[in-house]
C-alpha positions as a LaTeX table, in Angstrom:
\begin{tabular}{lrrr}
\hline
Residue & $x$ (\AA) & $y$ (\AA) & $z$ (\AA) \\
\hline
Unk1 & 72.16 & 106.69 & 25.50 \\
Unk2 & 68.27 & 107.12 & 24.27 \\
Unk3 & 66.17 & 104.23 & 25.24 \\
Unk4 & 63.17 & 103.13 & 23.68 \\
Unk5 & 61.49 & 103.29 & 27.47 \\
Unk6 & 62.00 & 107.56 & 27.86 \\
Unk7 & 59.31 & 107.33 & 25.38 \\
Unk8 & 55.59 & 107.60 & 25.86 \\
Unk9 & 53.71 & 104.43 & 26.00 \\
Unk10 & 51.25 & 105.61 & 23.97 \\
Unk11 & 53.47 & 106.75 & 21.17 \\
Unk12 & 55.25 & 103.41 & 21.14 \\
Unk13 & 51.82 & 102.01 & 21.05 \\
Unk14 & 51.64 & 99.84 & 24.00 \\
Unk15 & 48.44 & 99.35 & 25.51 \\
Unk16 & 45.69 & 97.32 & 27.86 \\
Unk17 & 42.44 & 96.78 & 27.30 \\
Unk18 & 39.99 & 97.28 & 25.14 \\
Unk19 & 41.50 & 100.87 & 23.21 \\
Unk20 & 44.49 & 98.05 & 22.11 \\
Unk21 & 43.22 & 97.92 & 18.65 \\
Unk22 & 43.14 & 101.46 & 18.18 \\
Unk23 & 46.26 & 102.36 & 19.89 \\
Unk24 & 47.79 & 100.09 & 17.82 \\
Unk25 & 46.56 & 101.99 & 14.97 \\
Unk26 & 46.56 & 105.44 & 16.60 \\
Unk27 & 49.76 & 104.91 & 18.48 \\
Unk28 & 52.86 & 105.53 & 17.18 \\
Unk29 & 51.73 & 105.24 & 12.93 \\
Unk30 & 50.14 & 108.61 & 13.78 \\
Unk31 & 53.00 & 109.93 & 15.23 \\
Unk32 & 55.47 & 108.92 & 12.59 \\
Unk33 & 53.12 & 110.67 & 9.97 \\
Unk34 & 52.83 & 113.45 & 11.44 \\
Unk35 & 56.73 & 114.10 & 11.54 \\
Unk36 & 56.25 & 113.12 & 7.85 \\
Unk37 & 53.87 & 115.21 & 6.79 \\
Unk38 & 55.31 & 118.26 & 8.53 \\
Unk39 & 58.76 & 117.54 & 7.02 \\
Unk40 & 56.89 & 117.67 & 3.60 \\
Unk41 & 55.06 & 121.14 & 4.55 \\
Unk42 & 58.73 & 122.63 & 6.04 \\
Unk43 & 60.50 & 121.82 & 3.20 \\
Unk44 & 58.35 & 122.88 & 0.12 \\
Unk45 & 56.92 & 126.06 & 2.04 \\
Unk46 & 58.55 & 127.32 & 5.27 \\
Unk47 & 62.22 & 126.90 & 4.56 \\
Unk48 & 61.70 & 128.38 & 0.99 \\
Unk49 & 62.92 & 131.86 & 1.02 \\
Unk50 & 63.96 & 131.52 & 4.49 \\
Unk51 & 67.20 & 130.04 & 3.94 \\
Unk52 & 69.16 & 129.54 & 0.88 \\
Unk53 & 69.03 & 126.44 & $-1.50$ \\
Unk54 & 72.21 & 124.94 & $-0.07$ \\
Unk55 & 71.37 & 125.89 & 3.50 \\
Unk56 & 67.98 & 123.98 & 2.70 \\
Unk57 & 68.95 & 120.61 & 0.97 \\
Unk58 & 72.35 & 120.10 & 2.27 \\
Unk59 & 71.38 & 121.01 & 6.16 \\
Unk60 & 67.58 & 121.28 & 7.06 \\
Unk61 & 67.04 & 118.36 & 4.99 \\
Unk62 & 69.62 & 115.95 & 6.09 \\
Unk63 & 68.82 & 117.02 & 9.93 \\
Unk64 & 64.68 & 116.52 & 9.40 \\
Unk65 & 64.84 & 112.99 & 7.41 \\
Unk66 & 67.77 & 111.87 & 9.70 \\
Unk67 & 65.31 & 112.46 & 12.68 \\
Unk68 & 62.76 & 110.74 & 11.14 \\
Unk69 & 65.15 & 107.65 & 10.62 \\
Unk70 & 65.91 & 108.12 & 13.85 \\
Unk71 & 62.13 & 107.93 & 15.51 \\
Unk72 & 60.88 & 105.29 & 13.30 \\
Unk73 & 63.98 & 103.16 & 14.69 \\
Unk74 & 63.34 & 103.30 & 18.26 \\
Unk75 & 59.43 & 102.81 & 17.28 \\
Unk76 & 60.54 & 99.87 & 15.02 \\
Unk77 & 62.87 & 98.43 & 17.78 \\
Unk78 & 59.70 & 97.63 & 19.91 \\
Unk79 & 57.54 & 95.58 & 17.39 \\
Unk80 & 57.65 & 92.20 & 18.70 \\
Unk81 & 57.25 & 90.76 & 14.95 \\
Unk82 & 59.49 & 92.87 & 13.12 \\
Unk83 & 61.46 & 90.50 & 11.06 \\
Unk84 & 65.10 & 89.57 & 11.15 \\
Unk85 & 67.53 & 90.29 & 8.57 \\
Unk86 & 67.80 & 88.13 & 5.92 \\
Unk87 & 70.55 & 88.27 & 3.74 \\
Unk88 & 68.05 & 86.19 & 0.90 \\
Unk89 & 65.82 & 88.95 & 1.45 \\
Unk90 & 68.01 & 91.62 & 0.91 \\
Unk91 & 69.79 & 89.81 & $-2.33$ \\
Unk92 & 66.05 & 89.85 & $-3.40$ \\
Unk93 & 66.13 & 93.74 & $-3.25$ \\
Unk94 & 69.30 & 94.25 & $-4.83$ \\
Unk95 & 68.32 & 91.48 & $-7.63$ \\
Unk96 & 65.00 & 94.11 & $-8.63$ \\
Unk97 & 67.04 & 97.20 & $-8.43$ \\
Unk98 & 69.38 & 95.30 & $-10.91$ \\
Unk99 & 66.76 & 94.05 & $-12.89$ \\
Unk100 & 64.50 & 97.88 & $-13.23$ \\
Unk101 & 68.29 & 99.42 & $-14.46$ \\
Unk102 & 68.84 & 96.80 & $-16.86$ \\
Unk103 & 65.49 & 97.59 & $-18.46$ \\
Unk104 & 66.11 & 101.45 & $-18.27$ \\
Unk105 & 69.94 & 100.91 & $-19.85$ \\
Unk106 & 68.25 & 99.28 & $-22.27$ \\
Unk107 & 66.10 & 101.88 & $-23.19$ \\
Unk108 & 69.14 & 104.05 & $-23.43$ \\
Unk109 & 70.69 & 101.84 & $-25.68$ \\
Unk110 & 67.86 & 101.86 & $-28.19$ \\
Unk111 & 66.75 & 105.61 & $-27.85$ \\
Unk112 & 70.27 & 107.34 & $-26.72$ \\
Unk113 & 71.53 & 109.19 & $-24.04$ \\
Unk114 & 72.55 & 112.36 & $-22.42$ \\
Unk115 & 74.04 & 113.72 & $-19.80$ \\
Unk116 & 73.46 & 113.96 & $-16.25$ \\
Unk117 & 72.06 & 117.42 & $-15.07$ \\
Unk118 & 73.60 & 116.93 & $-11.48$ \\
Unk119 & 77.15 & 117.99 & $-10.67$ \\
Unk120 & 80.07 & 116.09 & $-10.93$ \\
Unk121 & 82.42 & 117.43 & $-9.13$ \\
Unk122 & 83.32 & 115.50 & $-5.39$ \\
Unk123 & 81.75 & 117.89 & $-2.90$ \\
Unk124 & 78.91 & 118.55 & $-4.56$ \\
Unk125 & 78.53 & 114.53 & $-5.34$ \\
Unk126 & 79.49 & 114.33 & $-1.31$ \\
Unk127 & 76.60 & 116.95 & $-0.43$ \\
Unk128 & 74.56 & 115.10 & $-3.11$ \\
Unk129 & 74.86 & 111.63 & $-1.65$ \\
Unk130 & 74.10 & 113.15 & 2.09 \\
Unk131 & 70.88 & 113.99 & 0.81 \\
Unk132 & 70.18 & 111.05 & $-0.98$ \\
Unk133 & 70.97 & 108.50 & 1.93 \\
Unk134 & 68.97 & 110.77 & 4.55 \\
Unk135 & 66.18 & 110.99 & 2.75 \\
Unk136 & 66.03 & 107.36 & 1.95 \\
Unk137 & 66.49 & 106.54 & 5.58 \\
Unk138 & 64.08 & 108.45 & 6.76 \\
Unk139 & 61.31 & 107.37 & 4.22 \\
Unk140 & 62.43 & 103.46 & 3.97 \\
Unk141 & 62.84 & 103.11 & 7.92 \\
Unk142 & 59.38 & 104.82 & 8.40 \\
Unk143 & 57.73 & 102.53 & 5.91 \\
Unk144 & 59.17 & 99.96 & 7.65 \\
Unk145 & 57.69 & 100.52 & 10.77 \\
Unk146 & 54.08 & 101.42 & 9.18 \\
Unk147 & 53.58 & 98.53 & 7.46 \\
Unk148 & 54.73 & 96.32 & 9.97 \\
Unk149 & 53.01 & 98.24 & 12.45 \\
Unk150 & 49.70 & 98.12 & 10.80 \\
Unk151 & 50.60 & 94.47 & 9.57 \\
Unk152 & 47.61 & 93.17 & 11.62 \\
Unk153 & 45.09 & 95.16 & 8.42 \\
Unk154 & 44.52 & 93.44 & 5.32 \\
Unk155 & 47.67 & 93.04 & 3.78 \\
Unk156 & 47.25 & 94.43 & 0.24 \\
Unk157 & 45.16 & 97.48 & 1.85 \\
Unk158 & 48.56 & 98.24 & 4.20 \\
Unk159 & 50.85 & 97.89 & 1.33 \\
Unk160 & 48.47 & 100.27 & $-0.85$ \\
Unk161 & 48.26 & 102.79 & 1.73 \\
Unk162 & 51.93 & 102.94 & 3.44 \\
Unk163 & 52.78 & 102.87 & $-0.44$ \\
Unk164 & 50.46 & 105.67 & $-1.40$ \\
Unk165 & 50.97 & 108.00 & 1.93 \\
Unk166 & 55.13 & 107.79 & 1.10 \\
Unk167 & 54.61 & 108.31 & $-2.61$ \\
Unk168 & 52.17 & 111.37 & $-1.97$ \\
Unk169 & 55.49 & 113.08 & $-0.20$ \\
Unk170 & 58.13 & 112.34 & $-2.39$ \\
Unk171 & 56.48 & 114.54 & $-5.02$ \\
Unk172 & 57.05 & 117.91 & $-5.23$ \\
Unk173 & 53.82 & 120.28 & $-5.07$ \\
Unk174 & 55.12 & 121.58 & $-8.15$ \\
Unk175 & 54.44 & 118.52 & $-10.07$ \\
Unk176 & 51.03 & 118.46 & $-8.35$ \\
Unk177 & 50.55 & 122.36 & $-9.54$ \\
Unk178 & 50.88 & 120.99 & $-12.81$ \\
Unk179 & 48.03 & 118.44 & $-12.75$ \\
Unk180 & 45.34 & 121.02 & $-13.25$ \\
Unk181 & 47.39 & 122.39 & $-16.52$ \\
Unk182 & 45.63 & 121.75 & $-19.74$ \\
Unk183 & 47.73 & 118.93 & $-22.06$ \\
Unk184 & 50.43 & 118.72 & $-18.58$ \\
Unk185 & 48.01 & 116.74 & $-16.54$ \\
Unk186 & 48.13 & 113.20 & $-17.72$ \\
Unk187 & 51.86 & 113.42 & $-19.23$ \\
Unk188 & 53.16 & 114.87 & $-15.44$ \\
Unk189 & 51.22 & 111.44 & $-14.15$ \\
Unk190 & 52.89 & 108.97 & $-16.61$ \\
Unk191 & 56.38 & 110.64 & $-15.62$ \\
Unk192 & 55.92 & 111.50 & $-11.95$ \\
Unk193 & 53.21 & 109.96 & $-10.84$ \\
Unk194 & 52.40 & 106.36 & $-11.75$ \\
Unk195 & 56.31 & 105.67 & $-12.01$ \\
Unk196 & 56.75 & 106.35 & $-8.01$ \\
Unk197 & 53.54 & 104.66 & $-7.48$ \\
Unk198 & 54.97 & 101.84 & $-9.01$ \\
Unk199 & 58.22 & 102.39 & $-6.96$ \\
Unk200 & 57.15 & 102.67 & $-3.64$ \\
Unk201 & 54.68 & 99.62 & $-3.76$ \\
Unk202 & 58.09 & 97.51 & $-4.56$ \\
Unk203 & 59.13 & 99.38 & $-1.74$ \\
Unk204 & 56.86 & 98.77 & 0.56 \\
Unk205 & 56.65 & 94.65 & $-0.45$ \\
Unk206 & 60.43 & 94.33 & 0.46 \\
Unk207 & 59.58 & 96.18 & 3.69 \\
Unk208 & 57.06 & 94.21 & 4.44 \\
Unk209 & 58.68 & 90.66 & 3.91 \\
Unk210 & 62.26 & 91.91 & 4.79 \\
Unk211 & 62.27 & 94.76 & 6.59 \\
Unk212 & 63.44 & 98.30 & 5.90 \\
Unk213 & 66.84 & 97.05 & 5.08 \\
Unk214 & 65.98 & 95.44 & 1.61 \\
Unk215 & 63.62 & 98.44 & 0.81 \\
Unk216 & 66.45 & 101.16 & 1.35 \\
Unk217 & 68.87 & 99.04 & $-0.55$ \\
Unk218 & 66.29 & 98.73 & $-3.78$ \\
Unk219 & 65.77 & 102.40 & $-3.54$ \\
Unk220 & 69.76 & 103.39 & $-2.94$ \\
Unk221 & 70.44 & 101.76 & $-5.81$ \\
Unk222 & 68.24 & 103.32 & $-8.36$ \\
Unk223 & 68.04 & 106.79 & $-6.71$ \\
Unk224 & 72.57 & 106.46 & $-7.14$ \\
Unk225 & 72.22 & 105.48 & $-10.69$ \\
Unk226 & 69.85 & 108.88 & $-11.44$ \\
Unk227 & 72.32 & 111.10 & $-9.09$ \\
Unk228 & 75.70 & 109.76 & $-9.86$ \\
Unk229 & 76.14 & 108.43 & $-13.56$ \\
Unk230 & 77.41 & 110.47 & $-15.27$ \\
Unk231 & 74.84 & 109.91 & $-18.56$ \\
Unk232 & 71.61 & 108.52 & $-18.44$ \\
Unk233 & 69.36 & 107.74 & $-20.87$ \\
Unk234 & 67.41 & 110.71 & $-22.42$ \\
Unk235 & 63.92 & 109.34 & $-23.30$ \\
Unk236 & 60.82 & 110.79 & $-24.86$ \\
Unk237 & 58.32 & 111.67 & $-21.70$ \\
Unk238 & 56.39 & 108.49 & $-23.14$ \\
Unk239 & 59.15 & 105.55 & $-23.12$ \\
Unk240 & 60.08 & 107.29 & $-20.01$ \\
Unk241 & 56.93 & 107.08 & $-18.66$ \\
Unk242 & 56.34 & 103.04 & $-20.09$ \\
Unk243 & 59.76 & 102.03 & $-18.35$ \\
Unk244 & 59.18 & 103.61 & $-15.02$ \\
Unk245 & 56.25 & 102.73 & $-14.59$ \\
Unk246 & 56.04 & 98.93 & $-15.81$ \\
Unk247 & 59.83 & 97.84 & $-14.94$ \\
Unk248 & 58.91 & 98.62 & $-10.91$ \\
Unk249 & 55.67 & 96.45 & $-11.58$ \\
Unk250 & 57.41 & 93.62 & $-13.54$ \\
Unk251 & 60.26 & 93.75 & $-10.57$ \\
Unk252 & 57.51 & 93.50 & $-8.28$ \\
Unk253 & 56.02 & 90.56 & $-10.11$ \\
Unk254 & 59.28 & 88.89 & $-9.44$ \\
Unk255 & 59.48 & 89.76 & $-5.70$ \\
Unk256 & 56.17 & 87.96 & $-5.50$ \\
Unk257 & 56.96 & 85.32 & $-7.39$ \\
Unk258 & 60.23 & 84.34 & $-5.19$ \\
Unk259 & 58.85 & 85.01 & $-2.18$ \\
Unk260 & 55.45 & 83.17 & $-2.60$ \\
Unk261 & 56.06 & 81.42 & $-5.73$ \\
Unk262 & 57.93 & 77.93 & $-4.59$ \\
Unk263 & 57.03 & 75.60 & $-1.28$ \\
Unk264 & 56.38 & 78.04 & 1.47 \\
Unk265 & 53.34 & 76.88 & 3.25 \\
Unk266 & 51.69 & 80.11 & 3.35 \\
Unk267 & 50.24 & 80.73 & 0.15 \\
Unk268 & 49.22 & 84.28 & $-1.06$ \\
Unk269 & 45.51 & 83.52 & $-1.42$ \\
Unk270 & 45.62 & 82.79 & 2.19 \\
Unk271 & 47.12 & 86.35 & 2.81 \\
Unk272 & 44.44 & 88.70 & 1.36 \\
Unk273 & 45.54 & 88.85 & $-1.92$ \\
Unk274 & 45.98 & 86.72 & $-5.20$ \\
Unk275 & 49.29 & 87.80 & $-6.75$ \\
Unk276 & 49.22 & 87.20 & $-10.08$ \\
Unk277 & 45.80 & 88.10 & $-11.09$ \\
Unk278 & 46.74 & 91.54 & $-9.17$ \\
Unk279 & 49.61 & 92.62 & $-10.57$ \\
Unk280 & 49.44 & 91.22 & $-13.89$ \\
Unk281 & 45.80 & 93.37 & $-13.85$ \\
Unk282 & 47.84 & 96.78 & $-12.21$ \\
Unk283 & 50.60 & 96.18 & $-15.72$ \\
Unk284 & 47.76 & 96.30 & $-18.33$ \\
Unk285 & 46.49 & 99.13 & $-16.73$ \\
Unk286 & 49.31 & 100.88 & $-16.62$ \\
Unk287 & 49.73 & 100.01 & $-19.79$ \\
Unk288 & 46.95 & 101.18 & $-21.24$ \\
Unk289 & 47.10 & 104.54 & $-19.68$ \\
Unk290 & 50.55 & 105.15 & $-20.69$ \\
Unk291 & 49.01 & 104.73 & $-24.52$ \\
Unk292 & 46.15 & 106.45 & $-24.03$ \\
Unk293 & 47.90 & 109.54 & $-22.50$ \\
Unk294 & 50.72 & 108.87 & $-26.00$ \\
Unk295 & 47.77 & 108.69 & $-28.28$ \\
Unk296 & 48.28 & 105.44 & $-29.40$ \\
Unk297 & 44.70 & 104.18 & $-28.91$ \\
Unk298 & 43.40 & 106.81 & $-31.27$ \\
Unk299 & 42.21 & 109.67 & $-28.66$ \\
Unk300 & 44.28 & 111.37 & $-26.58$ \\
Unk301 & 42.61 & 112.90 & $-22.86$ \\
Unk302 & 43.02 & 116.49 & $-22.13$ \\
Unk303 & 41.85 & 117.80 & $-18.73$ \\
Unk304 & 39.62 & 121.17 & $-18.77$ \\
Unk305 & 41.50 & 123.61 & $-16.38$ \\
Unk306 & 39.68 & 126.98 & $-16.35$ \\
Unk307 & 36.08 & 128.23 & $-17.46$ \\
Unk308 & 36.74 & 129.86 & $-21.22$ \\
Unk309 & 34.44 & 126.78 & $-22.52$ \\
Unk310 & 31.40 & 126.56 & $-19.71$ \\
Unk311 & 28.55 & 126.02 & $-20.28$ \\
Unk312 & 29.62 & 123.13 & $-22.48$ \\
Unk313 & 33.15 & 122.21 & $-20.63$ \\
Unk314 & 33.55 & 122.54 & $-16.83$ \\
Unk315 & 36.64 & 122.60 & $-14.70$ \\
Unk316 & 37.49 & 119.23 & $-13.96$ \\
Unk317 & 36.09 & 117.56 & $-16.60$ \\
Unk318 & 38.68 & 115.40 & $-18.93$ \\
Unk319 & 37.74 & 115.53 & $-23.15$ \\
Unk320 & 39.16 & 112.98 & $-25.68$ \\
Unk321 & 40.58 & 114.70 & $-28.57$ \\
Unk322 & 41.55 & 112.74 & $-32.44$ \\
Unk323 & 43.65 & 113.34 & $-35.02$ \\
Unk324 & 42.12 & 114.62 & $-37.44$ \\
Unk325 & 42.66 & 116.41 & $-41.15$ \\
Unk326 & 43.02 & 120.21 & $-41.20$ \\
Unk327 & 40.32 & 120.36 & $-44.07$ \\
Unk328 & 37.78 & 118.28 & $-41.94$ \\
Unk329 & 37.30 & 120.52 & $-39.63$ \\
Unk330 & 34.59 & 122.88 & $-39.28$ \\
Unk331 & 33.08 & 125.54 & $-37.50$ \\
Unk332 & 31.64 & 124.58 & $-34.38$ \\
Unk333 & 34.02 & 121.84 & $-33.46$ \\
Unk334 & 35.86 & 122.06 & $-30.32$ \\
Unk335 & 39.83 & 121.60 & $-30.75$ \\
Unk336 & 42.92 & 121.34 & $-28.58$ \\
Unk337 & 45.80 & 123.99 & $-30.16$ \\
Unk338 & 49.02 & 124.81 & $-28.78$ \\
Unk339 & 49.49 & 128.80 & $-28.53$ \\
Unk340 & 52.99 & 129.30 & $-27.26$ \\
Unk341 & 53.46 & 127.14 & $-24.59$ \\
Unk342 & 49.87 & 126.32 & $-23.17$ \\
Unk343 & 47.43 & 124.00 & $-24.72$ \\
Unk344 & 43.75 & 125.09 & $-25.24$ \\
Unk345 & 40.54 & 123.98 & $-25.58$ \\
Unk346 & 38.05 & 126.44 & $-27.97$ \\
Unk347 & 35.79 & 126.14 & $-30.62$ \\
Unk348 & 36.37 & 126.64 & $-34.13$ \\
Unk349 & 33.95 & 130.09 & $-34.90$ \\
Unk350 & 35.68 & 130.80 & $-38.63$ \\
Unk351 & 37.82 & 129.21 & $-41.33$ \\
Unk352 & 39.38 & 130.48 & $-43.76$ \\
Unk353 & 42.16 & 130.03 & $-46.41$ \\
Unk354 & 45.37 & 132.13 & $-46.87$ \\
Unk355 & 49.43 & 131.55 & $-48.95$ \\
Unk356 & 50.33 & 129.44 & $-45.91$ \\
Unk357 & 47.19 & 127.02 & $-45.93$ \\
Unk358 & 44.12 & 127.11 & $-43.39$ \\
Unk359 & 44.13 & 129.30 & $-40.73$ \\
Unk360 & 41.13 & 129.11 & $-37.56$ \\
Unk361 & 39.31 & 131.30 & $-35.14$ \\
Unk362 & 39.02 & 129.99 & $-32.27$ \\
Unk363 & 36.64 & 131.37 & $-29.14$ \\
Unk364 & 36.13 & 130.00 & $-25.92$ \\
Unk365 & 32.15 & 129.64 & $-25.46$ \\
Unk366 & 32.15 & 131.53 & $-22.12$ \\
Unk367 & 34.51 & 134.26 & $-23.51$ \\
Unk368 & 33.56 & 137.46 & $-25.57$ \\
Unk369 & 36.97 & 138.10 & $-27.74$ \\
Unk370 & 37.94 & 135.95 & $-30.04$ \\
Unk371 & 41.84 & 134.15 & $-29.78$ \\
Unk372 & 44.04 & 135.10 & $-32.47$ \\
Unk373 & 44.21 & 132.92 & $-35.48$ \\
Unk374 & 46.24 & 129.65 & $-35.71$ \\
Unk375 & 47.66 & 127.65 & $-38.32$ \\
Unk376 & 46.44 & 124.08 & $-39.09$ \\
Unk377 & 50.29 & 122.78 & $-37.73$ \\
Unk378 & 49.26 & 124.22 & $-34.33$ \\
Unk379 & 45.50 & 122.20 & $-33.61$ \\
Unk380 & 46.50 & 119.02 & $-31.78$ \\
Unk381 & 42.76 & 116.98 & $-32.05$ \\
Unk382 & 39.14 & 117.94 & $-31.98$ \\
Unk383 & 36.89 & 116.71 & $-29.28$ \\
Unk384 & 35.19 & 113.69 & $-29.46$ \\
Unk385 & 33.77 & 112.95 & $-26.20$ \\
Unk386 & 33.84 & 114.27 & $-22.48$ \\
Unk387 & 34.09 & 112.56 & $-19.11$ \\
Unk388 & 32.32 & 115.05 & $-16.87$ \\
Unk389 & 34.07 & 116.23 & $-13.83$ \\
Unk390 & 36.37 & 112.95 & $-13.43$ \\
Unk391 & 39.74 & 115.48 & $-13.10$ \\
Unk392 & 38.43 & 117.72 & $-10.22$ \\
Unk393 & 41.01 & 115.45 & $-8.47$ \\
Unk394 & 43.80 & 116.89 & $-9.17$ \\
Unk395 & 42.76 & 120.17 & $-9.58$ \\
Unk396 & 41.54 & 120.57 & $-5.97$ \\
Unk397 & 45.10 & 118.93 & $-4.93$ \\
Unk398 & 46.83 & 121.72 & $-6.44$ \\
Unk399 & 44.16 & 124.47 & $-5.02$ \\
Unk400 & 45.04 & 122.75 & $-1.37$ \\
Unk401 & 48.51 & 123.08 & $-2.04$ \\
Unk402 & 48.67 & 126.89 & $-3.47$ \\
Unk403 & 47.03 & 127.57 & 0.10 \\
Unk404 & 49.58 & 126.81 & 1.81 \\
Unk405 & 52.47 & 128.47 & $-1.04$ \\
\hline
\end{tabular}
């Protein structure tokens, strides 16, 4: 039988002395990330090609996340303030996942659904769920141990990072690849990105107060609803966006609220944090950038991907376009057009009328041809004002990532 002592003291983090503090830190955390990160990098780009889809997710998969379950347990078995298990704590988890799929039925109530693009026949449900419960292992008993492990940091700052570092991997790069895509950028975070934000700082909170227990059981049952029903509800990318986003954050509100809310004599405030303030702050802002990216604030951001418009756009920077009437535009106004299935950003260099209405010229400012000529249906907004260079962000992500493709 494995014990707990075969392993190095300085991976399990024990120490003497002064280099305590920073084995503590150092210790075992970096050791467990590692693993993680190098599961991420064998998955997405050494296995690809190498073995066969099946092969990949059913077996490689299964055996890497299992062994990082497996690690972070013997690491987590050694914390001497892990916390017990709490069946209140754990009724706490199952009472958000409830609460998230009541709000996302209820969206497919009001806006329809469709059904489920995963197979439904048993083996292929079996191989499914074998995925699905190694994975979840692997990630929820290795946030466990993180946050706990690092529980001696300011609170909130633990939660934000355990939350982001887990979040960051359970994205694929090719939703990150599409972050530097013209029109893609902002509607890929709103469906990807802020909802497993939101997800994994629920996540995280039930790990912290209860252990990794309560945060697989939140996770199991959402990720079974998504993999198993047999409909779900088929949303426009901007409800989808509003529910998965805010229904993790709302959940979390609740979480807080039970936890902290009634006579326990530590009080939040006394924690590092103010809960309501917080979170209440993090929902507006989602909020609002869930509108803003739908256009219902009256501009819609765009993020400049390539060079066609230097010197007057640069790569990275993110324009606001509006609405506006066909016959109000003019030459010399910049405008974001569909042409097939990329967006653009060019300036208007002609106008003229034909039988079908207005048609445009377009021309980037840093290119020498001309685009072909578009119909009024196909211009999306004109440009009313530019942050400079606020989106390099994600476009050096996905540069980092095609690296390593």
């Amino acid at each position: 039988m494995l014990s707990t002592n075969a392993l190095p003291r300085f991976v399990l983090g024990w120490s003497e002395g002064p280099l305590r503090g920073w084995r503590r830190v150092l210790g075992g955390p970096l050791v467990v990330v590692t693993y993680l990160l190098a599961t991420y990098a064998i998955i997405y780009w050494f296995l690809p090609g190498r073995l066969s889809a099946d092969l990949n997710i059913y077996v490689a998969q299964p055996l890497m996340w299992g062994g990082l379950a497996l690690l972070s347990y013997l690491l987590w078995r050694n914390l001497e303030d892990r916390p017990a298990l709490s069946l209140g704590f754990l009724a706490l988890a199952i009472l958000a996942g409830v609460f998230q799929l009541s709000i996302l039925v209820s969206a497919g109530l009001v806006f329809g659904f469709g059904y489920s693009p995963y197979a439904a026949q048993a083996m292929n449900m079996a191989k499914n769920g074998l995925y699905v419960v190694t994975f979840l292992a692997g990630v929820e008993m290795s946030r466990a141990y993180l946050v706990h492990r690092w529980s001696g940091v300011n609170t909130l700052i633990v939660i934000a990072a355990v939350a982001l570092l887990l979040g960051v991997v359970g994205i694929p790069p090719a939703h990150y690849r599409e972050m530097d895509e013209t029109g893609r950028a902002f509607q890929t975070a709103g469906t990807s990105f802020l909802p497993t934000a939101s997800e994994g700082v629920m996540a995280t909170l039930l790990a912290f107060v209860g252990g990794p227990l309560p945060a697989f059981t939140y996770r199991l049952l959402l990720h079974a609803f998504e993999w198993f029903s047999p409909i779900l509800p088929d949303l426009e990318w901007t409800v989808a966006a509003f529910v998965g986003t805010l229904s993790p954050i709302l959940a979390t509100v609740i979480v807080l609220g039970v936890q902290f809310g009634g006579h326990s004599e530590e009080k939040p405030a006394e924690r590092g944090w103010d809960v309501s303030p917080l979170w209440m702050l993090t929902a507006i802002v989602v909020v609002g950038v869930i509108w803003l990216n739908a256009g219902l604030l009256g501009v819609q951001p765009a993020l400049v991907s390539g060079g066609s418009m230097e010197p007057t756009l640069h790569l990275g920077d993110v324009v606001f376009t509006r609405q506006v009437d066909a016959d109000t535009i003019a030459v010399g106004d910049v405008v974001r057009f569909t042409d097939g299935q990329a967006a653009m950003l060019h300036r208007v260099v002609e106008v003229y009328h034909g039988p079908e209405g207005s048609y445009f010229v377009t021309r980037g400012d840093n290119n020498n041809v001309e685009d072909q000529p578009i119909l009024a249906t196909q211009i999306e907004g004109k440009v009313v004002f530019t942050l400079p260079k606020v989106g390099w962000v994600p476009i050096y992500v996905n540069k980092l990532i095609n690296r390593f493709r």
